[in-house]
N, C-alpha and C positions, 0 to 999 in steps of 0.2 A: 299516689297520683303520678307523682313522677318517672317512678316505677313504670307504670303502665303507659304512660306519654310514650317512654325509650323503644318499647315491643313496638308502637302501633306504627314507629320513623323507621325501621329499622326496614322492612320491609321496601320502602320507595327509597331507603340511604341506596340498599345490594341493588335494588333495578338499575337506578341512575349510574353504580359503580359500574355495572355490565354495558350499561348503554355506552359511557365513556372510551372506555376498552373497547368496545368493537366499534366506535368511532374513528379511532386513533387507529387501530388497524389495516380498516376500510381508508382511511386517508391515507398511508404509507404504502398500503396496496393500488391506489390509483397514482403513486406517484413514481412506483414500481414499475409501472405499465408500458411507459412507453421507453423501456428497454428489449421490450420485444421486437421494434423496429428501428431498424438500421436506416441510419442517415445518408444518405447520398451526396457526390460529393459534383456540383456544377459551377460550369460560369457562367456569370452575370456579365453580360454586355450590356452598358450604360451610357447615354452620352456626356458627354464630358461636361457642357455647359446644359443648364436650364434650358428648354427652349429649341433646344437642337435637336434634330431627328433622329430615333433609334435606327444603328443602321436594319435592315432589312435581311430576315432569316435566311433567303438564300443566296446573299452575299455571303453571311457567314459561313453557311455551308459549304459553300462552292473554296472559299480559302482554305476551310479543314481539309477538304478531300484531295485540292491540290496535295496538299503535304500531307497524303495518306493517313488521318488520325478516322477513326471508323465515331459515325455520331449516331447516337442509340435517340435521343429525343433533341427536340429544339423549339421550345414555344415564346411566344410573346406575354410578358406578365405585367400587366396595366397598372396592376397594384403598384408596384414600384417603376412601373415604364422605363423595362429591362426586357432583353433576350437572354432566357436558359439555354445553358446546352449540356446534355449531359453524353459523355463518350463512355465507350468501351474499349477497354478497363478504364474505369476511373480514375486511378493510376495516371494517365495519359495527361491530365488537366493541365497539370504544370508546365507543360512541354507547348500546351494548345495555347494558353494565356499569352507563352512568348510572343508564339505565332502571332499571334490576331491585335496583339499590342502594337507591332513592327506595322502589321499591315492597315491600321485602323488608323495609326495615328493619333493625331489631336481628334478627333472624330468622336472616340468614344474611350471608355476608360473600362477594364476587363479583369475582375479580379474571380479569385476561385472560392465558391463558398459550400457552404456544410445544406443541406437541402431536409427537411427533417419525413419521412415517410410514415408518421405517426399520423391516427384519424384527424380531422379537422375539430374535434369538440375536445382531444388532447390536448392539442396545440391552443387553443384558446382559452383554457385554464393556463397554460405558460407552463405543464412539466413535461420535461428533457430529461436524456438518458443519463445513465454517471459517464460523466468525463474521464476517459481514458489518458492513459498514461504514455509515455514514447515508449516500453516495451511490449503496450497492446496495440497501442495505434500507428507507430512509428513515427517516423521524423528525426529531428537535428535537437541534439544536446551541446549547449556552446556552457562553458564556464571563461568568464572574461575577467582580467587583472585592469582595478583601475588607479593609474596611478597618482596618485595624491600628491606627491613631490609634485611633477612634473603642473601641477596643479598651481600647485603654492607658487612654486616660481614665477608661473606667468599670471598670477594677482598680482605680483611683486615688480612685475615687468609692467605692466598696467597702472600702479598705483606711481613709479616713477613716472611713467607718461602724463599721470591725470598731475604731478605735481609741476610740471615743466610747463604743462598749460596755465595752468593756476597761477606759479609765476609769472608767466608770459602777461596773462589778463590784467593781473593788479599790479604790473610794474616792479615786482621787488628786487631790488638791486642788493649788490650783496651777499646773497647769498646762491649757492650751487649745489646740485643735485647730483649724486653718485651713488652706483651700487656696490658695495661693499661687499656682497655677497649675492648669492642664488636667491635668499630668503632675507635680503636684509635692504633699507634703503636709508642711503644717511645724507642728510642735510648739514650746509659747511659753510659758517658761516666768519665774518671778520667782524671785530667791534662795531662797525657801522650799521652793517647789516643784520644784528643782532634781533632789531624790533621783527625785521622780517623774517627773521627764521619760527620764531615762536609763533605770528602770524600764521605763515606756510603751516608750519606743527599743526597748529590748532583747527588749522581747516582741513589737514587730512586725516586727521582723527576722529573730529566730525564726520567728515564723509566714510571712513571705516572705523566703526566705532570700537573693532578687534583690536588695532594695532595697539601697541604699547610703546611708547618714546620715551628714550631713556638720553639723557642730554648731559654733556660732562663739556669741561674746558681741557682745550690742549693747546697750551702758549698761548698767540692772540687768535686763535680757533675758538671758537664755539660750535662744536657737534653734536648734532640729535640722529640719533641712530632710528627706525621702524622698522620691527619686527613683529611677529604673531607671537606671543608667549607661549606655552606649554596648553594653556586650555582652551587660548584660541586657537592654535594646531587644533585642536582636538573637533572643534566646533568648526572649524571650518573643512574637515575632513568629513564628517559628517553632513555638513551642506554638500561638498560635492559629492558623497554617495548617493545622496536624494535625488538630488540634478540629476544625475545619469540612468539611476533608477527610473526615475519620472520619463526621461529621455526618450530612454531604450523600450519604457513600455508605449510611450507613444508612437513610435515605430513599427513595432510590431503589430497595431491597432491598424497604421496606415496600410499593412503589409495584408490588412483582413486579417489575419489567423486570432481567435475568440477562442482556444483553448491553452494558450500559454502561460508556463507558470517564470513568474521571474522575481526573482526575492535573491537576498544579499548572503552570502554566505562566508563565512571566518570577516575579518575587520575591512578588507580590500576587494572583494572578491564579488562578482555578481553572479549566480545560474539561470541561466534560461532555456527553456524547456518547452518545444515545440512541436507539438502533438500532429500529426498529419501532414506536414510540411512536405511539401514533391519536390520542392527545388530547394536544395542545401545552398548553392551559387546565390541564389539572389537574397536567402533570407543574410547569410554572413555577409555580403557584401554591403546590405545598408543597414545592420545589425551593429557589424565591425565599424565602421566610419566613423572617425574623428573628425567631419568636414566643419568649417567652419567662414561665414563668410561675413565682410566688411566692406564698407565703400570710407574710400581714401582720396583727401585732395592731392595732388602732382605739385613736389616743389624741382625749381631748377637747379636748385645748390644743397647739398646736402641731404638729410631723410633717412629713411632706409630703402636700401637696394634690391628688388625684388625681380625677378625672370620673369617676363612677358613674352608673348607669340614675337613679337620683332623684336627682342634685344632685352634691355634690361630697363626698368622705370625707376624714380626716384619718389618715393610715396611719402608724405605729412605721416610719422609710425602714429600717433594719435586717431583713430576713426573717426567719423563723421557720425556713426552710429554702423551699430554692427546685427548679427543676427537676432540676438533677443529682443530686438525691435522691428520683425518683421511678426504679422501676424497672418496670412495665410500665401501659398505659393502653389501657381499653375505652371504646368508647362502646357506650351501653348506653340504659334508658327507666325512670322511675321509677313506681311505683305509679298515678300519673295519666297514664301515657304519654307524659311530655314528657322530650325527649331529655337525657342527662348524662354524665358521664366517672367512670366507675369508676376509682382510680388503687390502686396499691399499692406502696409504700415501698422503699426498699435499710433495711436492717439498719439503716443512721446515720441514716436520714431517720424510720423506725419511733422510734426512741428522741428525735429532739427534737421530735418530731409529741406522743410521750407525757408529756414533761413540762412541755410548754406546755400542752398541754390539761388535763393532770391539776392546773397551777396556775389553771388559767382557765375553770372548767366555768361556764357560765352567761354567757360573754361571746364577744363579736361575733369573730369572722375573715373577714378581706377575701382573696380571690383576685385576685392583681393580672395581667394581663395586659397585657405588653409588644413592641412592637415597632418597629422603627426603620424610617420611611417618610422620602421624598424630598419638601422640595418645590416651588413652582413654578421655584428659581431653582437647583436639584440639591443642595440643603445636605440632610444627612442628620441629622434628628432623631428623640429617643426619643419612642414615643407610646404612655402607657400607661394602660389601664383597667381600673376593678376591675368585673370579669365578675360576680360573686357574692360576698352578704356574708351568711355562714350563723353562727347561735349554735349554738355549743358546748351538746352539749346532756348529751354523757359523755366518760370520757376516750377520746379514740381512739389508737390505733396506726399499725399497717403498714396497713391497708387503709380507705378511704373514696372518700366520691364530691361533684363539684361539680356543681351543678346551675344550672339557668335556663343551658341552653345556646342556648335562640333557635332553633335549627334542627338537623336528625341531621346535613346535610353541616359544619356547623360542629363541632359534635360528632366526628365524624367525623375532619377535621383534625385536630383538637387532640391527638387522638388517638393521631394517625399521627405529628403533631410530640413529643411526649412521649416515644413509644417512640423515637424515634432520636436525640433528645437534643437540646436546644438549642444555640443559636448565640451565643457571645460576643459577634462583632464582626458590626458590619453587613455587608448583599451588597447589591451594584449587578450588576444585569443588565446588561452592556454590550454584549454580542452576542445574538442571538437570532436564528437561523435554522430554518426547516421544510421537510425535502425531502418531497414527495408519495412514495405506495409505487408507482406509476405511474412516475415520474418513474426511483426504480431499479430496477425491472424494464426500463425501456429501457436504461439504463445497464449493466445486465447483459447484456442482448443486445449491442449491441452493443459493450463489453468481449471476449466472448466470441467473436462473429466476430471481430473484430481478430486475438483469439487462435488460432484456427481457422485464419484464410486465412494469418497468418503460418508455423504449424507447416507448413501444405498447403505451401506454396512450399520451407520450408522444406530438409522431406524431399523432395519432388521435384528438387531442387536438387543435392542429396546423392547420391540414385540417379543421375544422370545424369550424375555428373561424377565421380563414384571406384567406380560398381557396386558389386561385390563389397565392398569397404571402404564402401559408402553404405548398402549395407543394416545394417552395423554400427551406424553411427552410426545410423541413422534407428530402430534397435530401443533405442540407449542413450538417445536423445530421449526416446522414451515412457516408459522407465523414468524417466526425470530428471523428466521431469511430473509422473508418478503418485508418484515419492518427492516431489515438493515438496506438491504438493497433500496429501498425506497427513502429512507433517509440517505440515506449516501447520495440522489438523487437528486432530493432535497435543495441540500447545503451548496451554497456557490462555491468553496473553495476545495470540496473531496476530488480529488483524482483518482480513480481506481488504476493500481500499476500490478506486475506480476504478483513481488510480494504480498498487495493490497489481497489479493486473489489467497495467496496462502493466511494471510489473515482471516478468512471468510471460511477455510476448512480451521482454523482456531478456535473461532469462532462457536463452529458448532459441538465442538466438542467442551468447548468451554461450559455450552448452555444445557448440556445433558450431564456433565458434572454438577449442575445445579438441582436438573432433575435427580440423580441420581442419590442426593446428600438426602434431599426430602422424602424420595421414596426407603432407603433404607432405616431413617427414623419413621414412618409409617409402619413396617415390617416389623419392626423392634414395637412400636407401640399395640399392635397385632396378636404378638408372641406377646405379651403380659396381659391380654384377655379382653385389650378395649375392644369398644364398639367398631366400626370403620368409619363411621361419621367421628366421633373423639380422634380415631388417629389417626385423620388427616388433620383436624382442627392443631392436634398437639405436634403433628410432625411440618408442617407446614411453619407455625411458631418457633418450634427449638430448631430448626433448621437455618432460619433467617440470619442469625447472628453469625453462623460458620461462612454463611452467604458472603453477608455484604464486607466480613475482610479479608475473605481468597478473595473476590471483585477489585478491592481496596488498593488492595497493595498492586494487580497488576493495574489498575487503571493510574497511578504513583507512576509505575512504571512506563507507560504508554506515554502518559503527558511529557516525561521528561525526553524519551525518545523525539515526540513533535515539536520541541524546544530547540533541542541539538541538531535534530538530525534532518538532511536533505534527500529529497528526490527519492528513490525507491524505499527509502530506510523510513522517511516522513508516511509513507502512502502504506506501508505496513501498518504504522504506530496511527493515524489515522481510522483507519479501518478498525483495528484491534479495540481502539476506546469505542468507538460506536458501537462496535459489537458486545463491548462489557454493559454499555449501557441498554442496548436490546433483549439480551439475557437473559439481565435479571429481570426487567420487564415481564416477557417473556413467559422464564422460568420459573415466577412467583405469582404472580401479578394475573399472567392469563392460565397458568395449570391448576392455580386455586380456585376460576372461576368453572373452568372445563372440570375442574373433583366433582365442584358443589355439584355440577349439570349432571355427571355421569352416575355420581353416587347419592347423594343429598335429592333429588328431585323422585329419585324413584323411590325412593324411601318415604318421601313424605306421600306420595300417588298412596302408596299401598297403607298409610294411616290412615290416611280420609276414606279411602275403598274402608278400610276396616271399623271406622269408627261411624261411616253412614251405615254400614250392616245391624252391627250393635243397637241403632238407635231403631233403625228399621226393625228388629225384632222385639224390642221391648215396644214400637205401639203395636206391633201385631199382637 
């Protein structure tokens, strides 16, 4: 019985396995698809506030053509309640955004976007081409040094400040604050003052729960030193690689660009990787920026000394609250039309904005703006100026605006730095490359012949030396294509790059060394006198094992490559494993099914033909 159970499942097991398979293939192949059509590349004109009026298509036109840029289309899109424009060459965008930015103003806000030319029933399933790489798509390669010292210091520089306050509040007499070092802060205290050193200690421990205080007597001294120990170095180096990470990809989110890769590379080191980018100037310039800004009360005696538009100010060094307390920022024009930064507050920045003001109505606040520049001999120091020195004029809260910004691209900046948050530690540019979109369009062609004449030889290769068994493989090749390309498609984080491309002719040869293992154990099983239904059965079987660890070992290998390695090296070793994985798919999976079809079906046709004959003659 159970014998016979196994025969009657077995049947609806192989259907459902063929249905499966050609599910999965039909899914990879529609997600293939819209690599056929090329994206377009426009801008979107937008108003800047809610509410406000798109400006109107032949105003914009009328400013392109002043400045000679040639406009191929220009429509109104409700959907988003935006103006497209698309020019010729494409190319041209980056150059057109300046323009109409300058000339629009506060009016409208004008970024360059990716336009997609796939049907509208592609698009609404949500699948997209594979993401190209900067040697197919061009653009700007930065690799940035961030530096960590310079990092730790100004905690160190910060957590004396927060201790001097801290004194200052609770009165502790006795005892005095000094830096001992770049990375160290020591508290110094006399017999008296004693209670209050351990006090001070214990509340800036609490508030950094890194530090480490190491406290020793010297004569009638009592000294507690602060420092990061070895693991909190470590942890805190790692905090601020995240910060900047987070940072810098915030930035480039503000900047529009949606195919950027930015990830960490060696222990200091960040890459970013900017696929279609027109303007190298503007992305390095708010890319690169170490800006940083804070508002500061005015003392008349003492402080730190800081360079203002008239002379020099004397600033409270303690902030008031600084930028990680802002949570979104407009540039905008004030009543006389001179350009300024609307900001407005997080919850904790709204409430200490309120009770400085509400104690200080009638007195001056400095906007300090900072940033860490290199210079002639590569030392990196802080350079900081106060932008604007506005009187308190009521109490403010969560929303207000800084003014005398000098220019709207200034403006503008500050802007865009604000919103994605400042930078602790300093960034050095160390690499900086720009491929032309020329340069990978060639690269694409040819990539793509390579790819082309390799498959052509390929499968001709194939036909001609196993027939019957070539047109198998030569039909599971194209399947193995179209599922790799379609997963690669897929996945949000594949970038196809040159190499990726020479991975894709690896690829194929990888997957006919599959075919190839199988068909000459059929051949062998042939020459000892089986059936051909047995020797595929048997050659398909003893072949699997030789399979899966050539597969093995390079997908070992591929993984480690995407571990190690960055940018063109990662987008090889990428490709490379998806396409071990499509292979063998592929190369076992659907040439067993395509045997059964070719071989196995007509075989059994011509039983049943034969055995309704038989039956037909004995009742004749």
């Amino acid at each position: 019985m159970f014998k016979s159970n196994k025969v009657l499942r077995t049947p609806w097991q192989a259907q459902l396995k063929r249905m499966a398979i050609l599910l999965v293939i039909i899914a990879l192949g529609l997600c293939a698809l819209p690599n056929f059509y090329q994206n377009n590349t426009v801008l979107r004109i937008s108003p800047s506030k809610s509410g406000d009026a798109i400006p109107s298509p032949d105003l914009i036109q009328q400013v392109l053509q002043q400045h000679h840029f040639n406009v191929a289309t220009i429509r109104s899109n409700t959907e988003s309640a935006s103006t497209e424009v698309m020019l010729i060459p494409q190319t041209a965008s980056a150059a057109a955004q300046e323009i109409l930015s300058e000339s629009l103003q506060a009016h409208a806000t004008v970024k360059v976007m990716e336009q997609s030319t796939a049907p509208i029933w592609l698009q609404k399933l949500g699948l997209s081409p594979i993401k190209l790489g900067l040697d197919l798509n061009g653009g700007v390669l930065f690799v940035l040094k961030v530096d960590t010292d310079k990092a730790l210091e100004k905690r160190m520089e910060n957590i004396a400040l927060e201790a001097q306050a801290f004194r200052v509040k609770e009165k502790l007499h006795g005892v005095r604050i000094e830096r001992s070092s770049a990375t160290e802060v020591e508290l110094i205290a006399l017999p008296k003052g004693q209670d209050a050193l351990r006090h001070l200690q214990n509340a800036l421990v609490k508030q950094f729960p890194q530090l480490t205080a190491v406290t020793y007597q010297q004569g009638n001294l009592q000294r507690s030193t602060l420092s990061y120990n070895e693991e909190g170095k470590v942890t805190f180096e790692k905090q601020t690689m995240v910060q900047a990470l987070t940072t810098l990809r915030s930035r480039i989110e503000e900047l529009g660009i949606t195919e950027a890769v930015t990830q960490r590379q060696g222990t200091n080191y960040i890459r970013i990787e900017l696929p279609g980018v027109q303007d190298p100037a503007a992305a390095k310039r708010i890319i690169g920026a170490t800006a940083q800004l804070s508002f500061h009360a005015l003392q008349d005696v003492g402080g730190k000394a800081v360079k203002a538009e008239h002379g020099i100010v004397n600033l409270n060094p303690l902030a008031i609250f600084s930028g990680a307390d802002i949570d979104t920022a407009q540039a905008g024009r004030d009543d006389y039309g001179k350009p300024l930064v609307q900001l407005h507050l997080t919850s904790q920045g709204g409430a200490k904005m309120l009770r400085f003001s509400r104690n200080n109505v009638g007195q001056p606040m400095a906007t300090l703006y900072s940033e860490y520049v290199a210079d002639s001999q590569g030392e990196i120091h802080e350079n900081s100026t106060v932008i604007s020195v506005a009187t308190i004029q009521q109490v403010l809260g969560q929303r207000f605006s800084i003014t005398n910004m000098g220019s709207w691209q200034k403006a503008e900046d500050l802007a865009l730095l604000l919103r994605a948050g400042s930078l602790d530690a300093p960034l050095t540019i160390v690499t900086e490359r720009t491929i032309g979109p020329s340069l990978g369009a060639q690269n694409i062609n040819s990539g793509f012949k390579a790819l082309a004449l390799g498959l052509s030889l390929t499968l001709g290769f194939m036909l001609l030396w196993y027939r019957k068994l070539g047109v198998i493989a030569c039909i599971a090749l194209v399947a193995n294509l179209v599922c790799l390309i379609g997963l690669m498609s897929l996945l949000p984080n594949v970038v196809l790059t040159l190499p990726g491309i020479a991975g894709l002719v690896l690829t194929i040869g990888m997957a006919v060394d599959t075919n190839v293992i199988i068909f000459e154990r059929i051949k062998e099983e042939r020459k000892q006198g089986s059936r051909m239904i047995t020797a595929l059965q048997r050659g398909y079987q003893q072949a699997q094992s030789s399979i899966v660890d050539a597969n093995l070992t390079t997908m070992i290998t591929a993984i480690v490559l995407m571990a190690i390695g960055y940018g063109p090296i990662k987008g090889f070793a990428i490709t490379l494993a998806l396409g071990i994985i499509t292979s063998m798919f592929c190369g076992v999976v659907v040439s067993a099914q395509l045997s059964h079809w070719f071989y196995r079906a007509p075989e059994l046709a011509n039983k049943t033909i034969k055995s309704s004959g038989v039956k037909g003659g004995q009742h004749g």
